[in-house]
C-alpha positions as semicolon CSV with decimal commas, in nm:
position;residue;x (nm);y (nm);z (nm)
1;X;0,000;0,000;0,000
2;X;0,120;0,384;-0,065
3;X;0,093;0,611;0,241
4;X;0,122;1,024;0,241
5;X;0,391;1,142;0,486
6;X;0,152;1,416;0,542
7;X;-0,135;1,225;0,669
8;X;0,117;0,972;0,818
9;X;0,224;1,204;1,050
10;X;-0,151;1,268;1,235
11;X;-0,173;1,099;1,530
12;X;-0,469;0,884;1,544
13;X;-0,542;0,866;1,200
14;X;-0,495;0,570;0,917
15;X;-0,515;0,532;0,620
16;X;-0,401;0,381;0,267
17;X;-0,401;0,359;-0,121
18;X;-0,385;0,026;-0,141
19;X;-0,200;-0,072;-0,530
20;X;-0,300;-0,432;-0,670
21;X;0,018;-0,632;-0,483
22;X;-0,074;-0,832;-0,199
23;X;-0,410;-1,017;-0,268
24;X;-0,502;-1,340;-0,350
25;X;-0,671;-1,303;-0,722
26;X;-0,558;-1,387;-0,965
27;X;-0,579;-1,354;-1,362
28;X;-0,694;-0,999;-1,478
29;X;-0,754;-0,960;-1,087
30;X;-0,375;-1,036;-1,001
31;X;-0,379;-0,996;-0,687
32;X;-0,554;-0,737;-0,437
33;X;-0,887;-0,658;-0,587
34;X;-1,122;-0,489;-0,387
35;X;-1,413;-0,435;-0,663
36;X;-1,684;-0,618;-0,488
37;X;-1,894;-0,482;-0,889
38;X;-1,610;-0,682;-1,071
39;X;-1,690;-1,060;-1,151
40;X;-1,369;-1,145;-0,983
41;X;-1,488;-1,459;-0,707
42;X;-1,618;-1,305;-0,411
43;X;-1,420;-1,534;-0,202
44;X;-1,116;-1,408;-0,331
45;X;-1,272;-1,031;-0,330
46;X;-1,411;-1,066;0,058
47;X;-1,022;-1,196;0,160
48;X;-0,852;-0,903;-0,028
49;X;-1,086;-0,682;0,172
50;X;-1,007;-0,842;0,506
51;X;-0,610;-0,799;0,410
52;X;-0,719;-0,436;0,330
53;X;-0,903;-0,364;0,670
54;X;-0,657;-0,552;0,901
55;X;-0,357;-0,337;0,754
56;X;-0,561;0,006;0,876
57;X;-0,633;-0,209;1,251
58;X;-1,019;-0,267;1,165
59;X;-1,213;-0,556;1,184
60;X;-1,334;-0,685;0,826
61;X;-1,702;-0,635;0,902
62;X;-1,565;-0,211;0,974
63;X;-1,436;-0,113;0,585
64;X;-1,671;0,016;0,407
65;X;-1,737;0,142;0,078
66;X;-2,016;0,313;-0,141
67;X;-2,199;0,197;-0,479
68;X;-2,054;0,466;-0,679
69;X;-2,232;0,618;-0,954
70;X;-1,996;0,920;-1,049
71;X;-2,196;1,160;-0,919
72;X;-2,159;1,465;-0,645
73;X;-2,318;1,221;-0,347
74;X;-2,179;1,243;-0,025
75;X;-2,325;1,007;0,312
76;X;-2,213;1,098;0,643
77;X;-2,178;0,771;0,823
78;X;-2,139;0,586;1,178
79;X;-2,172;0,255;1,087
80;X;-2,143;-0,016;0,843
81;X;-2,427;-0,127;0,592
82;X;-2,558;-0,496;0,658
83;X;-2,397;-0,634;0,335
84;X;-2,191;-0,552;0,053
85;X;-2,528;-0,572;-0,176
86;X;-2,727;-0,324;0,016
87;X;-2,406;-0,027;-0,025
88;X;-2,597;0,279;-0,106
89;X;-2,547;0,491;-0,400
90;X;-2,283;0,783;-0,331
91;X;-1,879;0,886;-0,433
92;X;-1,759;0,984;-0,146
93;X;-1,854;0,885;0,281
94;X;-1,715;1,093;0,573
95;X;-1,680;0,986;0,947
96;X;-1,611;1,090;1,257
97;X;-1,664;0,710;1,408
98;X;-1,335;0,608;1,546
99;X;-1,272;0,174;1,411
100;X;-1,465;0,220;1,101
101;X;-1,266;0,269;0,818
102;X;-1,418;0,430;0,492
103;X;-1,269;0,413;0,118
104;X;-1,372;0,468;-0,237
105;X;-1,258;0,235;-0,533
106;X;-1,045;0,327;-0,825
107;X;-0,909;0,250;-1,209
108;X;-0,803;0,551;-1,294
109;X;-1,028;0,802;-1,148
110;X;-0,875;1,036;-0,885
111;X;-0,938;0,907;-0,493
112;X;-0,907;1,160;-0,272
113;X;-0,837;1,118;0,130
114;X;-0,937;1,366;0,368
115;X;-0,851;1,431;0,741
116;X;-0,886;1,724;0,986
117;X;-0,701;1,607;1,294
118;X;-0,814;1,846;1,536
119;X;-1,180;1,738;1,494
120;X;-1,116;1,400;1,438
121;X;-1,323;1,396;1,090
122;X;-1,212;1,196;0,776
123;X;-1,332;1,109;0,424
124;X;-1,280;0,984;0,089
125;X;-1,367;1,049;-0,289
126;X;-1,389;0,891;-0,582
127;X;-1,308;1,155;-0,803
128;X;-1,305;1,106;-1,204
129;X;-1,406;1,398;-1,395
130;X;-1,759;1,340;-1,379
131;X;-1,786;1,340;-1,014
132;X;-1,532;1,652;-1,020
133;X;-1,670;1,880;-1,231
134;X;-2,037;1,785;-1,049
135;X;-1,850;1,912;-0,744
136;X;-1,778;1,600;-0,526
137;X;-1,505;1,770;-0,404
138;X;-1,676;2,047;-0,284
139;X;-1,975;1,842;-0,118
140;X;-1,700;1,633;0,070
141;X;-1,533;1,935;0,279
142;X;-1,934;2,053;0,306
143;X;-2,029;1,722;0,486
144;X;-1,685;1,707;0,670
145;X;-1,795;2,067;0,835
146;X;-2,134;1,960;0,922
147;X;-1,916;1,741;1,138
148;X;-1,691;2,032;1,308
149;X;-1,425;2,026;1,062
150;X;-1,302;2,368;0,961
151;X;-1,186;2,360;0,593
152;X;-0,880;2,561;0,670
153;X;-0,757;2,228;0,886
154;X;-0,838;2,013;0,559
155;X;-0,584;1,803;0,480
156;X;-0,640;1,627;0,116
157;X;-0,438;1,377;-0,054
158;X;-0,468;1,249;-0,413
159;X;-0,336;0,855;-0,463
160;X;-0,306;0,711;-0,799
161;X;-0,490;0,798;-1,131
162;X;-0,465;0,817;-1,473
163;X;-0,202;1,098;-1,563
164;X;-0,206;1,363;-1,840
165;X;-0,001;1,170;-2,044
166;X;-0,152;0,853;-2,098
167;X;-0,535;1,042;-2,089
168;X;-0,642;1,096;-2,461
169;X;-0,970;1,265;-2,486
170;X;-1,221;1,384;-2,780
171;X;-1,329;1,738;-2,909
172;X;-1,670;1,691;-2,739
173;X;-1,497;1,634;-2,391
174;X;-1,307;1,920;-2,461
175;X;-1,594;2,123;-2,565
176;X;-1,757;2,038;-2,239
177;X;-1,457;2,205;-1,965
178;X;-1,430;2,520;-2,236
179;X;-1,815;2,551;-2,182
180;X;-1,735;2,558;-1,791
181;X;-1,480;2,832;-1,770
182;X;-1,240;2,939;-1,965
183;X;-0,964;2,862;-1,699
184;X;-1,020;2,515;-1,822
185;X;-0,815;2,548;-2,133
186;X;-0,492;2,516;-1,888
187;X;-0,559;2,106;-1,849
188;X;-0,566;2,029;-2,185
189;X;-0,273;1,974;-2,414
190;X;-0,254;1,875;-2,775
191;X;-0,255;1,483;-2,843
192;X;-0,099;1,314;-3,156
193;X;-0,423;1,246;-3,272
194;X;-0,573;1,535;-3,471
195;X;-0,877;1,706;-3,292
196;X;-0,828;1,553;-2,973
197;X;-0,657;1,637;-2,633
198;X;-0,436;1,503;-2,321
199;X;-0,681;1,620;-1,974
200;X;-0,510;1,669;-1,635
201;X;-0,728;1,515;-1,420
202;X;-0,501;1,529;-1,141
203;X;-0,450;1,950;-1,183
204;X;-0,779;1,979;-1,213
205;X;-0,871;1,843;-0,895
206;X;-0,565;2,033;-0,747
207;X;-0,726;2,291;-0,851
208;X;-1,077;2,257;-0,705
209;X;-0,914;2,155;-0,373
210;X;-0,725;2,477;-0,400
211;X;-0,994;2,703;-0,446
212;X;-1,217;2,532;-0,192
213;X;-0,993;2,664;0,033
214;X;-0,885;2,374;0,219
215;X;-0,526;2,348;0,446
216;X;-0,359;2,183;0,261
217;X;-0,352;1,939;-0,094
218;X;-0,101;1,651;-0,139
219;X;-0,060;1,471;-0,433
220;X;0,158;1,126;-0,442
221;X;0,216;1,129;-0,823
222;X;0,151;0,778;-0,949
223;X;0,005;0,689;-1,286
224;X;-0,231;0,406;-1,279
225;X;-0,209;0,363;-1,690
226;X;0,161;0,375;-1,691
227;X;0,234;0,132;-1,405
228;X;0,078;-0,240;-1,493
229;X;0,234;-0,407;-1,193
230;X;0,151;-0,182;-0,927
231;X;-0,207;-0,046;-1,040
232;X;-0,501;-0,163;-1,200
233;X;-0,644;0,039;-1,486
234;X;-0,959;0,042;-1,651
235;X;-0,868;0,270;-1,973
236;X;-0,538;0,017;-1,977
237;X;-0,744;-0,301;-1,966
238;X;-0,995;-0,181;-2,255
239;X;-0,676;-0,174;-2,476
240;X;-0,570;-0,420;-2,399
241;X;-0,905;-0,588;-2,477
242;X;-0,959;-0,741;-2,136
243;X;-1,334;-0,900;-2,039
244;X;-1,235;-0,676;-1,645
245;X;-1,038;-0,506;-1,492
246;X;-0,979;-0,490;-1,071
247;X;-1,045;-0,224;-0,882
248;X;-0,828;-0,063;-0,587
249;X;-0,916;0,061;-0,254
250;X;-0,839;0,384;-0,090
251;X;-0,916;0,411;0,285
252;X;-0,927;0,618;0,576
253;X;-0,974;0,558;0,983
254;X;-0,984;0,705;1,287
255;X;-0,808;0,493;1,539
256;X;-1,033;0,321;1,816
């Protein structure tokens, strides 16, 4: 798993970005797939997870994640759903229940941890562009005040995703950000395809972190295209003409 040294160093908080070493799939899923939505065997799935929860000190019945839909839907929760088929629909979950730990699953799309140590409230996003530009971001740090956290104490911490350079796009998505604001033209450049475009979804989010005006935004780098044996990808796998692809997870607790 990848840690932040800047969430690494509050007291009382864990967390992960857990890459696709150290699980027990195999095939496409080779090895530590958390997608409970891929057709990977549960068994295999429901043991990655347990790995996954044990390495942030919570039982396996305490790691939780949402039914994401790539939209702007943020749950406050204190407690865990009664089954992995009755997760509710949302990208992102925030917590102030010490032992339960809450993550979002990625392929590519930009997961984003959040802490404020001084009010002991944490949560995570599963931002891709949809879910960004619908202002997940935004709704997180909302639901993370309703809880007593002051955006100014904000940390926020961007794991793996795709990177600009591996992130072709068309004229139409293009089209779309330019229609937004005009700042937009600053993620884009030119691809070697004619007409179409290399996004920064990683600036982007940067970005909206930025101007939400949260403490402080950390970003750990890593390409999930680019690096096959560390990360799962889902633009990767449709290249390569795969029937799946596995999914990480990317996790956050308070400590009991």
């Amino acid at each position: 798993m990848l840690q932040s040294h800047v969430l690494s160093a509050l007291s009382g908080i864990r967390h992960a970005f857990f890459t696709r070493e150290g699980g027990v799939s195999d095939g496409v899923y080779a090895s530590l797939n958390g997608g409970t939505g891929s057709h990977d065997r549960p068994a295999n799935v429901a043991q990655n997870r347990a790995r996954m929860a044990a390495a942030l000190g919570v039982a396996a019945d305490q790691f939780i994640t949402p039914y994401q839909v790539h939209s702007p839907d943020v749950l406050i929760v204190d407690a865990p759903w009664p089954s992995s088929q009755e997760r509710p629909r949302a990208d992102a979950l925030v917590t102030r229940r010490p032992g339960l730990a809450i993550g979002v699953s990625t392929a590519d799309c930009g997961p984003v941890l959040f802490a404020d140590q001084a009010a002991q409230v944490v949560g995570a996003a599963h931002a891709g562009w949809r879910g960004s530009v619908s202002g997940v971001l935004e709704a997180t740090i909302a639901a993370m005040e309703r809880c007593g956290a002051e955006r100014s104490r904000i940390i926020a911490v961007m794991g793996p995703m795709i990177r600009q350079s591996n992130y072709e796009v068309g004229p139409e998505f293009v089209a779309r950000f330019e229609a937004e604001s005009d700042e937009n033209k600053r993620f884009f450049l030119p691809a070697a395809r004619a007409g179409h475009a290399l996004f920064d979804l990683a600036g982007y989010i940067a970005w909206r972190l930025a101007r939400a005006g949260i403490g402080q935004v950390n970003d750990l780098g890593h390409c999930t295209y680019a690096d096959a044996l560390r990360f799962f990808s889902y633009r990767r796998s449709t290249h390569r003409k795969e029937a799946d692809y596995g999914r990480h997870i990317n996790a956050i607790a308070l400590e009991n």
